[in-house]
C-alpha positions as CSV (number, residue, x, y, z in Angstrom):
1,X,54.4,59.2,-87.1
2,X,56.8,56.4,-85.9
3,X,55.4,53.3,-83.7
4,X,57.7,54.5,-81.1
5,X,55.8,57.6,-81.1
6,X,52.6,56.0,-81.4
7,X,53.1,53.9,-78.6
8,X,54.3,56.9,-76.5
9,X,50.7,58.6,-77.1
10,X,49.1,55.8,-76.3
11,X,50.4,55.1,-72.8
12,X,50.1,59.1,-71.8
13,X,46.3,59.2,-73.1
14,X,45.4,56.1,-70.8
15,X,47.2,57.3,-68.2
16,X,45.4,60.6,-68.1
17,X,47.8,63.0,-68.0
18,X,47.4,66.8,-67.3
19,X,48.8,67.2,-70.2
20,X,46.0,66.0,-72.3
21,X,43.1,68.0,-70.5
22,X,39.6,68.1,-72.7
23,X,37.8,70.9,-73.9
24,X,33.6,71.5,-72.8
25,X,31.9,68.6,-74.8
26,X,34.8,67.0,-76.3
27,X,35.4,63.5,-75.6
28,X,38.2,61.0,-75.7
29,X,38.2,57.3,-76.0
30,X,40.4,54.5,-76.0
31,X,40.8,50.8,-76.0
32,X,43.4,48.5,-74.8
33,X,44.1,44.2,-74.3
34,X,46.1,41.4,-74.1
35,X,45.7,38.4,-75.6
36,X,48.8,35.6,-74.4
37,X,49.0,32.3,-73.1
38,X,51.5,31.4,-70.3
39,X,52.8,27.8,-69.3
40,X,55.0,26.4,-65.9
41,X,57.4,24.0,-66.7
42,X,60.1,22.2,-64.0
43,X,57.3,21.8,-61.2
44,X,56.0,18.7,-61.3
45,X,53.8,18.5,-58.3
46,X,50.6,20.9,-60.2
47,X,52.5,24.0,-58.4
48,X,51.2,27.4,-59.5
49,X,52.9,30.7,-59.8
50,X,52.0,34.2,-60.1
51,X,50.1,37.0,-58.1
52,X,46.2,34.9,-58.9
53,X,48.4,31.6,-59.1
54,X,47.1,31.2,-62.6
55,X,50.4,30.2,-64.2
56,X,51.0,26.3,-64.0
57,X,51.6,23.6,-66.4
58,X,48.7,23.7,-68.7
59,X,48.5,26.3,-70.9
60,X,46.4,29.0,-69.9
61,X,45.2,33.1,-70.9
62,X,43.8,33.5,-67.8
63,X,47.0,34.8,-66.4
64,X,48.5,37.5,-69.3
65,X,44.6,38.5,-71.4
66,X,42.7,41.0,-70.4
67,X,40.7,44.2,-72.1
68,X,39.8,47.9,-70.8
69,X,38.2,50.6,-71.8
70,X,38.6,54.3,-70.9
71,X,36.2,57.4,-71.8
72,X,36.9,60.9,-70.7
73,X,34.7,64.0,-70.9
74,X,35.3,66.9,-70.8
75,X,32.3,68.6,-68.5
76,X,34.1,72.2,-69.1
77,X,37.3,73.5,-70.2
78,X,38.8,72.7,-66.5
79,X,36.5,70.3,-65.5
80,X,36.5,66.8,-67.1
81,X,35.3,63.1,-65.6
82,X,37.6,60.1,-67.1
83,X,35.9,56.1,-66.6
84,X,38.5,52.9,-66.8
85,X,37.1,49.5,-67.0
86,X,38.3,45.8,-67.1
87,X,37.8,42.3,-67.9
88,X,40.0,40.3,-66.5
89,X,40.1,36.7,-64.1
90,X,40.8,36.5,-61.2
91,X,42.1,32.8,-60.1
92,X,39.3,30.9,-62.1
93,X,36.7,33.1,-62.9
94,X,36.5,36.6,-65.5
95,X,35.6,39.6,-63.7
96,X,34.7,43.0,-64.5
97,X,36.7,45.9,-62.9
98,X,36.3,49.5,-62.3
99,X,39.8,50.9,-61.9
100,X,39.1,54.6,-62.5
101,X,36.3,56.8,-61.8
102,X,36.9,60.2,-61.5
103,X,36.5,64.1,-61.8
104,X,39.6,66.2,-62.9
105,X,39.9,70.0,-62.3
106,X,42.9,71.7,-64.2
107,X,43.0,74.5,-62.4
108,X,45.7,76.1,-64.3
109,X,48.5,74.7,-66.7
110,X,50.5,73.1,-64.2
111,X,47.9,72.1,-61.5
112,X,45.7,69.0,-61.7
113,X,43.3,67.8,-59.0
114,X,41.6,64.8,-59.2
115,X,38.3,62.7,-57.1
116,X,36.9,59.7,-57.1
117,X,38.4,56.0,-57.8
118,X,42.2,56.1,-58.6
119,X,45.5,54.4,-58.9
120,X,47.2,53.8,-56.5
121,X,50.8,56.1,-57.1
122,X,52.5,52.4,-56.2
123,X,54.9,51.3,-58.9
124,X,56.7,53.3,-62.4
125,X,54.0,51.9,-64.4
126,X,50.9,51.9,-61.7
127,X,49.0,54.4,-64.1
128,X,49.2,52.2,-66.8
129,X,49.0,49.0,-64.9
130,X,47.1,47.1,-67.5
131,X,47.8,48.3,-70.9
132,X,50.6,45.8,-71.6
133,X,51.5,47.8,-74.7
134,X,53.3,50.8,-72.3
135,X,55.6,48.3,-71.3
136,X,58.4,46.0,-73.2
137,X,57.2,42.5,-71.2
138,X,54.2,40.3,-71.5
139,X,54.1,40.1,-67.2
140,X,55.8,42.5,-65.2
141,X,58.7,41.4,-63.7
142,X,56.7,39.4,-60.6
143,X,59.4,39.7,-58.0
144,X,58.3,43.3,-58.1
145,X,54.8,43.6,-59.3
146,X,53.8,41.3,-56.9
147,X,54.6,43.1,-53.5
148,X,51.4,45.3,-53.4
149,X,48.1,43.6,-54.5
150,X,46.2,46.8,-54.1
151,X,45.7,49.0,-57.3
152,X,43.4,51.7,-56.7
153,X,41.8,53.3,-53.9
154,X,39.1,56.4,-53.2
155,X,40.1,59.5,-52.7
156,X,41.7,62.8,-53.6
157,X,45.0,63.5,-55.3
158,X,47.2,66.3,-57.3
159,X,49.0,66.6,-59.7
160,X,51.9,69.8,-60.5
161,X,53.5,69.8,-63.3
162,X,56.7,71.9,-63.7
163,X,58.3,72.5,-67.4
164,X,61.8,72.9,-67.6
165,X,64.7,73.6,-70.0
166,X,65.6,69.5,-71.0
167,X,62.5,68.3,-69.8
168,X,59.4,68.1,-66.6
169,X,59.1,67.7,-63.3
170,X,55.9,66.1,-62.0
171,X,54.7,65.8,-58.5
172,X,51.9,64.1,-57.0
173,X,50.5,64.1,-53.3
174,X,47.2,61.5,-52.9
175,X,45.3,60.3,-50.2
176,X,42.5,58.5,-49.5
177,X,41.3,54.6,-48.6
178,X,40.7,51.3,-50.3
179,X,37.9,48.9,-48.4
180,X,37.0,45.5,-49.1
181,X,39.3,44.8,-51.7
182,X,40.2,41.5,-52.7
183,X,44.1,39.9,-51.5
184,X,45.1,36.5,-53.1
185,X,47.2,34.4,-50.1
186,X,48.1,30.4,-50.3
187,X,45.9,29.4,-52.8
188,X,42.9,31.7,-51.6
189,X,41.0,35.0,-51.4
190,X,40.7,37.4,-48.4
191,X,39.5,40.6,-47.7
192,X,41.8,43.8,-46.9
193,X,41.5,47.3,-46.3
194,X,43.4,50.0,-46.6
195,X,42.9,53.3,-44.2
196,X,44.7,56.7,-44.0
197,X,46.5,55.4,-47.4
198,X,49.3,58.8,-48.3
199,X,51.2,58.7,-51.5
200,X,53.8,61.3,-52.6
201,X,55.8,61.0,-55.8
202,X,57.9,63.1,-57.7
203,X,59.6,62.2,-61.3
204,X,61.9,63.8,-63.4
205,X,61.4,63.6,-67.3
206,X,64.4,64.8,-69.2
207,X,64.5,65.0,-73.6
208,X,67.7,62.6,-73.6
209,X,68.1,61.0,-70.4
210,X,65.3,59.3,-69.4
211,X,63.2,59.7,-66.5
212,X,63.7,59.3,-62.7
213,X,61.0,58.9,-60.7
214,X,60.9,58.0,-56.7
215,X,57.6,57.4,-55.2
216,X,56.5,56.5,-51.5
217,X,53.0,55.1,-49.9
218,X,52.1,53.8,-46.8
219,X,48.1,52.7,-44.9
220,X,47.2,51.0,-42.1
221,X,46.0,47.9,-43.1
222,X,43.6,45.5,-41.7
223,X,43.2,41.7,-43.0
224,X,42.7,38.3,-41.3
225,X,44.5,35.4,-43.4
226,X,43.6,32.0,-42.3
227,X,43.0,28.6,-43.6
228,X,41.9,25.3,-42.7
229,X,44.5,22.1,-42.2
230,X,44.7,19.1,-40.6
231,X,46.3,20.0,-37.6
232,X,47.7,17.0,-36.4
233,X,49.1,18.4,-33.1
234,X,45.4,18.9,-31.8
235,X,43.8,15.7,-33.5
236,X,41.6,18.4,-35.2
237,X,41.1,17.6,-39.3
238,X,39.3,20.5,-39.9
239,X,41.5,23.5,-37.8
240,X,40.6,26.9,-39.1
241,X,43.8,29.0,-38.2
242,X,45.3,32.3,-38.4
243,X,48.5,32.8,-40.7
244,X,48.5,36.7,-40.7
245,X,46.6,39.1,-38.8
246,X,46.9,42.9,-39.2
247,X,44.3,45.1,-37.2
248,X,45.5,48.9,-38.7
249,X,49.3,48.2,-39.1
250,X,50.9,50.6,-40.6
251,X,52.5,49.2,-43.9
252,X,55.0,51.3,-46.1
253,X,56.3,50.6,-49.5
254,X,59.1,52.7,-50.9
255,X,59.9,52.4,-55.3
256,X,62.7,54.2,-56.8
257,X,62.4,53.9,-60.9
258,X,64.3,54.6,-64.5
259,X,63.1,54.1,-67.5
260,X,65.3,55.0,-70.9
261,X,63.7,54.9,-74.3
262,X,66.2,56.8,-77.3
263,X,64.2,54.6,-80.2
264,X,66.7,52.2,-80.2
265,X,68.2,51.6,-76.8
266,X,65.6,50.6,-74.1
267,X,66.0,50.1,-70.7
268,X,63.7,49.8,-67.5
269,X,64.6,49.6,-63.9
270,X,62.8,49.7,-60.5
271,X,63.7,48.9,-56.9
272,X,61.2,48.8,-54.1
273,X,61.1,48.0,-50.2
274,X,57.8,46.9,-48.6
275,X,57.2,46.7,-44.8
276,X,54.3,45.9,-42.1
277,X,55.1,47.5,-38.6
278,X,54.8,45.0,-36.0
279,X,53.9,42.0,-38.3
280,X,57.7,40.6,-36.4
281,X,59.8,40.5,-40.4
282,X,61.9,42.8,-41.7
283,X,61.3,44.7,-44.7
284,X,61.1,43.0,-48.0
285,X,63.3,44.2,-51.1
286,X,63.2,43.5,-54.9
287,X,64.2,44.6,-58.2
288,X,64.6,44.4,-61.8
289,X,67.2,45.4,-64.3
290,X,66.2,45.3,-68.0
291,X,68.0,46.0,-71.3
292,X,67.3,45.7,-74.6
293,X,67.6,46.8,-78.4
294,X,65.8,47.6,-81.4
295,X,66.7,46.6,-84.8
296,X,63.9,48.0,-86.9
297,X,60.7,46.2,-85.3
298,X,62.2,43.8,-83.3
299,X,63.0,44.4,-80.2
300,X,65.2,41.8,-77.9
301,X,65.9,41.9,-74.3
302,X,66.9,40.8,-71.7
303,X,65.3,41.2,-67.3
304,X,67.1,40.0,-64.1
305,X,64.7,40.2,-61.3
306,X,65.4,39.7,-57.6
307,X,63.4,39.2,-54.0
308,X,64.5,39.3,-51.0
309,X,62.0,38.2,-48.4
310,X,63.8,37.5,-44.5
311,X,66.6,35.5,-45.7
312,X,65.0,34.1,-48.3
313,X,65.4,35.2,-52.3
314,X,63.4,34.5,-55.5
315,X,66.0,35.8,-58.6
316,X,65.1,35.3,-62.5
317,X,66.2,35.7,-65.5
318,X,63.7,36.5,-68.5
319,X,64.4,36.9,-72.4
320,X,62.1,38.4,-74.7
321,X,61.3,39.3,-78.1
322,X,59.1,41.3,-79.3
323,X,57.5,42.5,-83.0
324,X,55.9,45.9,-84.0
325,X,53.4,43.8,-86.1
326,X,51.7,47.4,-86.9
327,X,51.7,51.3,-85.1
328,X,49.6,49.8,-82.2
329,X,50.3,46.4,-82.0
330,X,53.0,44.1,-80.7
331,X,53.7,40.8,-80.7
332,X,55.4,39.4,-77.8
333,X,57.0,36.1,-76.9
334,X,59.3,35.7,-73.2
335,X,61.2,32.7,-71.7
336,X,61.8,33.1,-67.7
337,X,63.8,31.0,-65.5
338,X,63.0,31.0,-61.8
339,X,64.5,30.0,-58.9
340,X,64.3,31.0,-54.8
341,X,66.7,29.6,-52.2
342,X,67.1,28.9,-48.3
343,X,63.1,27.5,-48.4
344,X,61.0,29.9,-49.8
345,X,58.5,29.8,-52.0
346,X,58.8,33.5,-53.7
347,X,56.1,34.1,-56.0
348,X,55.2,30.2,-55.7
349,X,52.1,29.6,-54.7
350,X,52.0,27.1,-51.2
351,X,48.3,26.2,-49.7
352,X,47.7,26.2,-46.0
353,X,48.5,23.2,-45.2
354,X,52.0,23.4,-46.9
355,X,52.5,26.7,-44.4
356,X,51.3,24.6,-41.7
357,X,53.4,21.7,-42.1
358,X,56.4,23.6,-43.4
359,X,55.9,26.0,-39.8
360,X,55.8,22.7,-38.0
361,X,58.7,20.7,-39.2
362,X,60.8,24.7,-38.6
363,X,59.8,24.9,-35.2
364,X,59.9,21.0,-33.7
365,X,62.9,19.5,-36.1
366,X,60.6,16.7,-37.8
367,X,59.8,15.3,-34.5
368,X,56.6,16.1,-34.8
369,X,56.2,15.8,-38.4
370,X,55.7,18.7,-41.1
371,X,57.9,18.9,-44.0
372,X,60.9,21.1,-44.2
373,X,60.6,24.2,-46.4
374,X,61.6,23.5,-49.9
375,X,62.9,25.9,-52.8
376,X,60.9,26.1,-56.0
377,X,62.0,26.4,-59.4
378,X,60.6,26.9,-63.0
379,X,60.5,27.7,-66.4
380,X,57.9,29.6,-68.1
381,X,56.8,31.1,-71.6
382,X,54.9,33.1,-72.1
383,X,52.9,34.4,-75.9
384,X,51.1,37.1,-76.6
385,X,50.0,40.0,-78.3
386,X,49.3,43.6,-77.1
387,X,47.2,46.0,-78.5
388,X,45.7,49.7,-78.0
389,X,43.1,51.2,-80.1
């Protein structure tokens, strides 16, 4: 069996598939991690970068390692219960996660129904969100994979299967809610919920041509982002404002997906739109187009990435290289260059008081002080290795 095909396995038995339904008593385990370092070079000021803001210019793991476990059993022939768990940090400190917890019901070959804790049918790779090894990079492309925080919920979905001539057609309808989970906003940690959350997605897997998939899920969500500044227009050090407040607003996010995998030619693409009714923006687009190449088990490519945020824009540019070290391992190493433009701070991390200042210098011209808006730019690398088991 050939790495490529190894890997394929790999990624379809943690995602859970229908596909790979148990028998009564038998059981299926697997293991998963990633072990990298990342580092931020070109900011000079201690800036941090990424979803937890762990990326800066020391060298850290916390950002790219992690490890999971996931145990299904089968209960019947039809009936089978399937566990997923994490270690992984969040800003500064390691945390244990559980990201699936859930019973399955095939109720017939092309039918799946599923309750309990799931993921959330968000992105291409949401099902395999942290086992680095189902995808070429080290970090998902941020500009993308950074839009919606949110990676499970509780709740009901189903799965329908339908075989064809050159291929599959999969749909899935879920629904449910996600409460008290955690949202990472200027340098901090706030609660969020998410009611009435609907998903609906439908892909199409063809033998040759790679598979399509369009996916589409929207909540009404409910958070209350603050922070506390020296608000100089009050005299008040120590002023606790609002910076977003969402009482059940109905938020949508929209993903449209290709992947392409012949054994030698690789290539991986997604677009997405995000949007908050009455939060006063428009809605917020990004993408990413990557390409790359085998040549026995190397594998070089090459990602532009681009978000567009209310006139604002992050873009990047990221080479890689990886090495099929053995059939279920792979060494990775990435260089990204990031920029944004017209002030904004992209995937950049700014505290409260920066969003203060910056909001007062926008609306009074300087004459009350603040600091204009500034772009942010950035190198990183980032080394790892990912591994299933």
């Amino acid at each position: 069996m050939t790495a490529l095909r190894v890997a394929g396995l790999a990624a379809i038995c943690l995602a859970a598939t229908p596909a790979f339904a148990l028998e009564q008593g038998e059981h299926r385990f697997n293991g998963f991690g990633t072990v990298g370092v990342t580092h931020l070079g070109g900011e000079d000021d201690g800036r941090s970068y990424g979803i937890n803001g762990q990326t800066n210019d020391s060298w850290r793991g916390d950002q790219l390692s992690k490890f999971g476990a996931q145990l299904s059993y089968g209960l019947t022939d039809t009936v089978g219960v399937t566990v997923q768990a994490t270690a992984k940090a969040q800003q500064d400190e390691w945390k244990a996660n559980l990201e699936w917890a859930y019973l399955s019901w095939q109720t017939t070959d092309q039918l799946m129904l599923r309750a309990g804790r799931l993921r959330s049918p968000v992105y291409m790779y949401s099902e395999s969100l942290d086992v680095g090894y189902s995808y070429p990079w080290l970090r998902l492309p941020d500009e993308v994979y950074s839009q919606v925080q949110v990676t499970n919920y509780e709740g009901l979905d189903a799965v329908y299967t339908v075989p064809l001539s050159y291929g599959s057609v999969t749909f899935q309808l879920a629904g449910g809610q996600a409460k008290n989970r955690d949202y990472y906003a200027y340098d901090d940690q706030f609660d969020i919920d998410y009611d009435k959350l609907f998903g609906a997605s439908v892909s199409l897997a063809t033998n040759q041509f790679g598979t399509l998939r369009i996916g589409y899920v929207e909540a009404d969500i409910t958070t209350d982002i603050n922070g506390t500044v020296n608000n100089y227009l009050t005299g008040n050090p120590n002023d606790n404002l609002s910076l977003l407040v969402l009482d059940k607003e109905k938020g949508k996010f929209t993903s449209i997906g290709y992947q392409y995998d012949n054994g030698t030619w690789v290539s991986n693409n997604e677009w997405t739109s995000r949007m908050i009714e009455n939060d006063g923006l428009e809605a917020i687009d990004s993408f990413y187009l990557m390409g790359g190449r085998r040549f026995g088990d190397f594998l070089p490519h090459v990602t532009y990435a681009q978000l567009d945020d209310n006139g604002g824009r992050q873009s990047s540019w990221t080479l890689g290289l990886n090495y099929q070290a053995a059939p279920t391992v792979v060494v990775k190493g990435e260089y990204k260059r990031v920029d944004t433009q017209n002030g904004y701070d992209g995937v950049f991390t700014r505290n409260a008081q920066e969003v203060f200042d910056n909001e007062v210098h926008s609306r009074f011209g300087g004459a009350l002080g603040g600091a204009p808006a500034r772009n942010y730019d950035g190198d990183i690398v980032s080394v790892g290795v990912d591994f299933v088991f």
